[in-house]
C-alpha positions as CSV (number, residue, x, y, z in Angstrom):
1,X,254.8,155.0,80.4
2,X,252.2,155.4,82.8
3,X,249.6,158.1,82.4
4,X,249.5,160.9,85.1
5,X,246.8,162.8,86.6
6,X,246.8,166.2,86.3
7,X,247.7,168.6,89.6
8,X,244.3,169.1,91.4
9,X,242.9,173.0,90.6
10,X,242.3,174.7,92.9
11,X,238.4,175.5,94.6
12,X,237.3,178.9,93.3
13,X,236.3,180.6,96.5
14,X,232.3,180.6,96.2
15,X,232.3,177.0,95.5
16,X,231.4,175.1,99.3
17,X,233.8,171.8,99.8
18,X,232.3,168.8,99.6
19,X,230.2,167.4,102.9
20,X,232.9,165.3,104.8
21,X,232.1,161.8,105.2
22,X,230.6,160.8,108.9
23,X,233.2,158.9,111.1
24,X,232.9,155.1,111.1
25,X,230.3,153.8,113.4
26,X,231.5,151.9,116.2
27,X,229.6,149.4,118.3
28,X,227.7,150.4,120.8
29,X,226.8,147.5,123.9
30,X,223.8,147.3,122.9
31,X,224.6,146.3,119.1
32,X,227.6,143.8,120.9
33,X,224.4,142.4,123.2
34,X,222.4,141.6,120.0
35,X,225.0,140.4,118.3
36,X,225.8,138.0,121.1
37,X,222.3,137.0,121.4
38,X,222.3,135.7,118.1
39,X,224.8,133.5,118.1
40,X,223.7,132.0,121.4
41,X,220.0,131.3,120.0
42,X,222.0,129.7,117.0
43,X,224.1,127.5,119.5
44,X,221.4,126.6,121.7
45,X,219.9,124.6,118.9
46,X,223.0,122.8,119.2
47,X,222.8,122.0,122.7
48,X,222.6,118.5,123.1
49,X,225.4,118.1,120.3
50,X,227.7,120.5,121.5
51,X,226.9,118.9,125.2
52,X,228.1,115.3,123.8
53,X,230.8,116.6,121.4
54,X,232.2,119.3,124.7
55,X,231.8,116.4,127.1
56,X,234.4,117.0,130.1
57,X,235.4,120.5,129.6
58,X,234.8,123.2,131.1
59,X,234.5,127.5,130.3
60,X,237.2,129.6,130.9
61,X,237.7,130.8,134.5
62,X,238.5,134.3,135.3
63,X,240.9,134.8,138.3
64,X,240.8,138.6,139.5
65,X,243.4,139.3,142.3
66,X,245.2,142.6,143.4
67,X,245.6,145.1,146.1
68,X,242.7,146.3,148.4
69,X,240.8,149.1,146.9
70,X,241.7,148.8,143.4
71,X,238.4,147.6,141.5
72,X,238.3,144.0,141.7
73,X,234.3,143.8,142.6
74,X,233.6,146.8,140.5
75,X,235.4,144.5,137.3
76,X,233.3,141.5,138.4
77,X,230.0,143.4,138.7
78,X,230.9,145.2,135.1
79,X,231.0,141.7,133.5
80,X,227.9,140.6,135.5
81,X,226.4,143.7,134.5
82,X,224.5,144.0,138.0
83,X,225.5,145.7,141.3
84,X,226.1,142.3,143.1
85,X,229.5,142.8,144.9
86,X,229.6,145.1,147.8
87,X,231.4,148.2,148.4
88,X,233.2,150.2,151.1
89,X,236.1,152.4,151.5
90,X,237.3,149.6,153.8
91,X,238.1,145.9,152.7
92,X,235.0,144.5,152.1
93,X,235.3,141.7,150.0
94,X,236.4,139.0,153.0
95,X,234.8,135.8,151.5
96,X,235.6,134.2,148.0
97,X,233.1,135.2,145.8
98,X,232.5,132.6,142.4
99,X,230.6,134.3,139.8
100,X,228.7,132.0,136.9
101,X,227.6,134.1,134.0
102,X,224.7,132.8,132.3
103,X,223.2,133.4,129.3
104,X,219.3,133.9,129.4
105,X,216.4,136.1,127.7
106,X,216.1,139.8,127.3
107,X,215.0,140.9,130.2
108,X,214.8,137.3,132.5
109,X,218.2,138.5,134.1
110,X,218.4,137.5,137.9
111,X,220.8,136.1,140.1
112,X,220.8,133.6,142.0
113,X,223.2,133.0,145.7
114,X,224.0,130.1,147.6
115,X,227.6,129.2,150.0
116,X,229.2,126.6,150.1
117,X,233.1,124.8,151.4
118,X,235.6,126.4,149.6
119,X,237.6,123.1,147.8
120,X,234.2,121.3,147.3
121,X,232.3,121.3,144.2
122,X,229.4,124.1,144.6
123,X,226.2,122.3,145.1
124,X,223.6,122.2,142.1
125,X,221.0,124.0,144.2
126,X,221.6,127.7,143.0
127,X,220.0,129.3,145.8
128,X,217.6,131.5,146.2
129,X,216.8,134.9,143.2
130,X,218.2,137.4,144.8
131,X,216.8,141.4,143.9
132,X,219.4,142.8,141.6
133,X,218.6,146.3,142.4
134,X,220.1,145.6,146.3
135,X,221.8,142.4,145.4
136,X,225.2,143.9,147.2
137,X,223.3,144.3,150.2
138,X,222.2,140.9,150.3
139,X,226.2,139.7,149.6
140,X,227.4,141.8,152.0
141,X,224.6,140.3,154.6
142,X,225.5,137.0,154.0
143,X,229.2,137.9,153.8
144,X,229.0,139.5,157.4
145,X,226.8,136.4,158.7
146,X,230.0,134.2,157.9
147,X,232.3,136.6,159.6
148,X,230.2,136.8,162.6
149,X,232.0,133.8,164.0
150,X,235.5,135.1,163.4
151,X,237.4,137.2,166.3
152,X,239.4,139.3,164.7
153,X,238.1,142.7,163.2
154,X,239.7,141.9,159.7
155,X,239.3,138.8,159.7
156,X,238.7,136.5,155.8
157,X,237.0,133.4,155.5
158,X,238.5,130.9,153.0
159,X,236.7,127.7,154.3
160,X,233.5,129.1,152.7
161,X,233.3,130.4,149.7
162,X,229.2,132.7,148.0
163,X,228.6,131.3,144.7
164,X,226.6,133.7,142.5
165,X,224.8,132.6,139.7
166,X,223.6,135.5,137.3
């Protein structure tokens, strides 16, 4: 037979309880960033044998469609991490918008935008650095400067399509 423990006894009243343990620590961004980074620096030593073994394919692409209003920009800019897209109350997202993620150094972060025909390859000049601080503005510039040739009020453009490069 199998020993058993005796019943607990109770805590005499002037005794404290034992200190409870602290919750487990989660990861903050910060420690996910770092974390990140590290593997990264690892695979960039492993560029040019990754680039000749991965030959051909390409990362994953990221579709985000939905109703107007309902945080598609706000999603993008989240994973960008910089206010890039613009905003209104209205629709104000009437050009495709192709974001490339990057990685780069602590504190090198910029972004970079350029247009080009929507169904054409985007051209290998990034475009200018745009500021990041009023990066949105800049979008929604450029984004009004191709609607300027449309009539109608509402109008989208799908022939062109701003390619931003963060």
């Amino acid at each position: 037979a199998l020993p058993v423990a005796p019943p607990p006894q109770p805590r005499p009243p002037d005794v404290p309880a034992p200190p409870t343990p602290p919750p487990p620590r989660t990861p903050r961004a910060r420690d996910i960033r770092e974390l990140g980074a590290a593997h990264f620096r690892c695979l960039d030593g492993l560029r040019p044998q990754l680039d000749d073994v991965l030959k051909g394919l390409s990362p994953p692409h990221i579709v985000v469609i939905g109703s107007e209003s309902t945080g598609k920009s706000t999603l993008l800019e989240r994973l960008a991490m910089m206010p890039l897209f613009p905003r209104a109350r209205r629709t104000c997202t009437r050009v495709p918008i192709h974001l490339h993620l990057r990685r780069c150094a602590p504190g090198e972060s910029h972004a970079r935008m350029t247009v080009f025909d929507s169904g054409h390859e985007p051209p290998h000049d990034l475009g200018p650095i745009i500021a990041i601080n009023n990066g949105w503005e800049r979008v929604q510039a450029q984004m009004d400067a191709l609607l300027a040739d449309e009539r109608a009020a509402n109008a989208v453009r799908r022939d062109k399509t701003i390619l931003l490069t963060v």
